[in-house]
C-alpha positions in Angstrom: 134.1 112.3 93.4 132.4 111.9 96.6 132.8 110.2 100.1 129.9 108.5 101.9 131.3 107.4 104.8 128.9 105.4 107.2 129.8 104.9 111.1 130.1 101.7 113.1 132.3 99.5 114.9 133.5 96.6 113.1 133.0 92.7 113.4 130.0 90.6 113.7 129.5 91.6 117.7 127.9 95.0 116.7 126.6 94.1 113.1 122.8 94.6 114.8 123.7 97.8 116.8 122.0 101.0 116.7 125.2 102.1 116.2 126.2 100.5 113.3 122.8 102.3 111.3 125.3 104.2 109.1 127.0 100.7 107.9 123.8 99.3 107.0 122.9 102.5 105.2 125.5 102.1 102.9 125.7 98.6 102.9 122.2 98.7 101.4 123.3 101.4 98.7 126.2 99.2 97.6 123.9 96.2 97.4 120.9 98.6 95.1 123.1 100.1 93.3 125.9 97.7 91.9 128.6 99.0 93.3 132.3 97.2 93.1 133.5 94.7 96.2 134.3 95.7 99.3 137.9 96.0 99.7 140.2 96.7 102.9 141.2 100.5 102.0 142.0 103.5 104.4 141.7 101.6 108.1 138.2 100.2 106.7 136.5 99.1 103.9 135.7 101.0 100.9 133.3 100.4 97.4 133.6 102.3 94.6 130.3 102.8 91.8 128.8 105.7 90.6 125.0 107.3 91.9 123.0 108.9 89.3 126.5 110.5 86.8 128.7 111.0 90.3 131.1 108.6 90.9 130.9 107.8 94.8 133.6 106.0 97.1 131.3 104.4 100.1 133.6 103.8 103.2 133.4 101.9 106.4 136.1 102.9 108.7 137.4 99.9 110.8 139.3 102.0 113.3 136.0 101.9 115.6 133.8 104.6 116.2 135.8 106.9 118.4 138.6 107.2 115.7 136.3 107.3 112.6 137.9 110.3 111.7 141.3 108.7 111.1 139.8 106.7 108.3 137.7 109.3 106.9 140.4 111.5 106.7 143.1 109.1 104.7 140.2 108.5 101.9 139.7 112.6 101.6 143.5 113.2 101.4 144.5 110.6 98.6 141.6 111.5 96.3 142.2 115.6 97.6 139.0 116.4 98.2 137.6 118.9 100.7 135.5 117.9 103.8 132.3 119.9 101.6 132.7 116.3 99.4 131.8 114.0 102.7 128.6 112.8 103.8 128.7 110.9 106.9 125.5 108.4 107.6 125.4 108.0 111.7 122.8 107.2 114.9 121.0 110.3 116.0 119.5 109.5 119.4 117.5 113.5 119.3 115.5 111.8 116.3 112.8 109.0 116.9 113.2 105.9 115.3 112.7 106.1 111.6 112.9 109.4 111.1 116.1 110.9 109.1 117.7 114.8 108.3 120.1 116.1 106.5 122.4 118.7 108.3 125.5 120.3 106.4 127.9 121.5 108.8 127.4 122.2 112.8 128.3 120.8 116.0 129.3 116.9 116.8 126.7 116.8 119.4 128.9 114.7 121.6 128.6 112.2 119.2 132.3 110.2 119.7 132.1 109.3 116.0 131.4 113.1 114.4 133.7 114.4 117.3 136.7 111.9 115.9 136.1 113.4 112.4 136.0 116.9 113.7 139.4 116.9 114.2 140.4 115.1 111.6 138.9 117.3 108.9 136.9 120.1 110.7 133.0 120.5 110.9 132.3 121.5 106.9 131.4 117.9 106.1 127.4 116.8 105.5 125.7 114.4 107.5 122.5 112.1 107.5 121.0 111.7 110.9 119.1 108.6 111.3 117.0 108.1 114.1 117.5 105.6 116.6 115.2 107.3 119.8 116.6 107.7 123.2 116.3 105.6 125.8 115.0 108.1 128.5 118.2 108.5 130.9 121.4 110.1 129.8 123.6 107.3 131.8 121.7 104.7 129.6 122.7 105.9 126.2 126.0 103.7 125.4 124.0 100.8 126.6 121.9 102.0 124.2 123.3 102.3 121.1 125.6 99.5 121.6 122.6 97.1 121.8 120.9 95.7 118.5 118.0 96.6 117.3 114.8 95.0 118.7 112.4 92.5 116.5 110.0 95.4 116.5 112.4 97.7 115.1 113.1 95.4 111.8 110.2 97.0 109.9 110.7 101.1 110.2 114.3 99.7 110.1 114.3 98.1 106.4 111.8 101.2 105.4 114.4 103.8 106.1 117.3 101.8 104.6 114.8 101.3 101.2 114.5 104.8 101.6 118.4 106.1 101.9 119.3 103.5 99.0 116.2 104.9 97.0 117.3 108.5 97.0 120.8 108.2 97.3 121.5 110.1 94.1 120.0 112.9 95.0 121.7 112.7 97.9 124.9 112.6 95.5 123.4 115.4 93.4 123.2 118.0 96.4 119.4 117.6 96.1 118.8 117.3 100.0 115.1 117.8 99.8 114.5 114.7 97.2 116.6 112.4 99.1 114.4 113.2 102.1 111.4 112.8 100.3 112.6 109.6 99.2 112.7 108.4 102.9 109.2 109.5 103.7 107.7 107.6 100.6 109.1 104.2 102.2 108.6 105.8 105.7 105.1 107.4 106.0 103.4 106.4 102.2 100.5 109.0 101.5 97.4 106.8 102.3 94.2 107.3 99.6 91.6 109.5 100.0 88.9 107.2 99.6 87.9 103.9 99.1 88.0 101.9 95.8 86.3 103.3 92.3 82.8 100.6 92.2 83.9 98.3 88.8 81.5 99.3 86.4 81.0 95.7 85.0 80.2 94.1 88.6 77.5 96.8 89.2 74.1 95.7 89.1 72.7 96.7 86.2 69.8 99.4 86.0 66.3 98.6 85.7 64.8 99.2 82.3 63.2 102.4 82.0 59.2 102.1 82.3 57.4 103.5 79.1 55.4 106.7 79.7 51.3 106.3 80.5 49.5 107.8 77.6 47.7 110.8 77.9 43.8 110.3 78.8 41.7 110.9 76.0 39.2 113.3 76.2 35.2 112.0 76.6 32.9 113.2 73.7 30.4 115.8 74.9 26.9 115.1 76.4 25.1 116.2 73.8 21.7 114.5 75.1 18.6 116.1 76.3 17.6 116.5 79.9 14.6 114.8 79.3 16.9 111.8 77.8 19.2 111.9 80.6 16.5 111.5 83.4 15.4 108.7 81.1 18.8 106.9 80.9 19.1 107.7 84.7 16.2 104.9 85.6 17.2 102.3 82.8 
């Protein structure tokens, strides 16, 4: 049994907010992957299904993000797990929009929603950074990440959330590197090397091969006298 436990604030108001990037996440892995209803379950709401063979509980607390840890917390103590069985999905203003990293353990970064669940369960817990960007100015970050995401956003947006959903059971398998990979194949798709193979039947078609000149043949010999040839020479 694991915990994916995605950060945001509750209620329609910051349903759009950079902040809210780890309840879309697993929103959209709930949605792919058939998982059971949402249901109001340890201060949030909580989906159970399975990824890959590992059955996963996805959570949204609902205590807000600055007491995120109280919810995540409750779910890890009634199913006794240990903090190494969480995977939190949060905003990562240090990362540039669309860009995502797995980190296991480590600092909270003065994030308020990683420092709630510091204290609730220490730092041994996993967490996918998703990129958000910064907004230039320290003073201007809860602004920020309080405000939705722009029109122009929507695209990278909907990639990276294809992505999370897409590789979300390697994720669950401890495979870190093939849930990242995932991303960048909706993210940054290689691009072809070249340009399209020419169809062979809407070539032209090659001209006919032109039938060899014969040889010259050789003249007969001369075999006239000079007298003759002076002769034949005034004819």
């Amino acid at each position: 049994m694991l915990i994916f436990a995605g950060l945001g604030n509750p209620g329609a108001k910051y349903a759009g907010n950079r902040h809210n990037i780890g309840f879309m996440a697993v929103d959209r892995i709930a949605s792919d992957h058939g998982f059971g209803p949402w249901k109001a379950r340890f201060q949030g709401q909580a989906s159970e299904g399975k990824l890959g063979s590992t059955r996963v509980l996805l959570l949204k607390p609902g205590t807000f993000m600055n007491l995120s840890g109280q919810s995540v917390g409750e779910a890890m103590r009634f199913y006794k797990l240990e903090p190494t069985d969480i995977t939190v999905f949060h905003d990562e203003i240090d990362l540039a929009p669309g860009k995502l990293r797995v980190k296991d353990g480590g600092g909270h970064a003065g994030h308020n929603g990683l420092r709630s669940i510091h204290q609730h369960i220490g730092p041994h817990y996993s967490r996918v950074r998703m990129g958000v960007g910064h907004p230039g100015r320290k003073e201007a970050v809860p602004g920020y990440v309080l405000s939705d995401f722009a029109k122009a956003d929507q695209e990278w947006l909907d990639d990276v959330l294809r992505g999370v959903s897409d590789g979300a059971a390697h994720l669950a398998e401890g495979d870190n590197g093939r849930f990242q990979n995932a991303v960048a194949l909706r993210t940054a798709p290689p691009r072809s090397s070249g340009g399209k193979s020419p169809d062979p039947k809407s070539a032209p078609p090659e001209p006919a091969a032109r039938a060899p000149k014969p040889d010259p043949q050789p003249e007969p010999p001369d075999t006239r006298s000079a007298l003759q040839k002076l002769a034949d020479r005034f004819r």
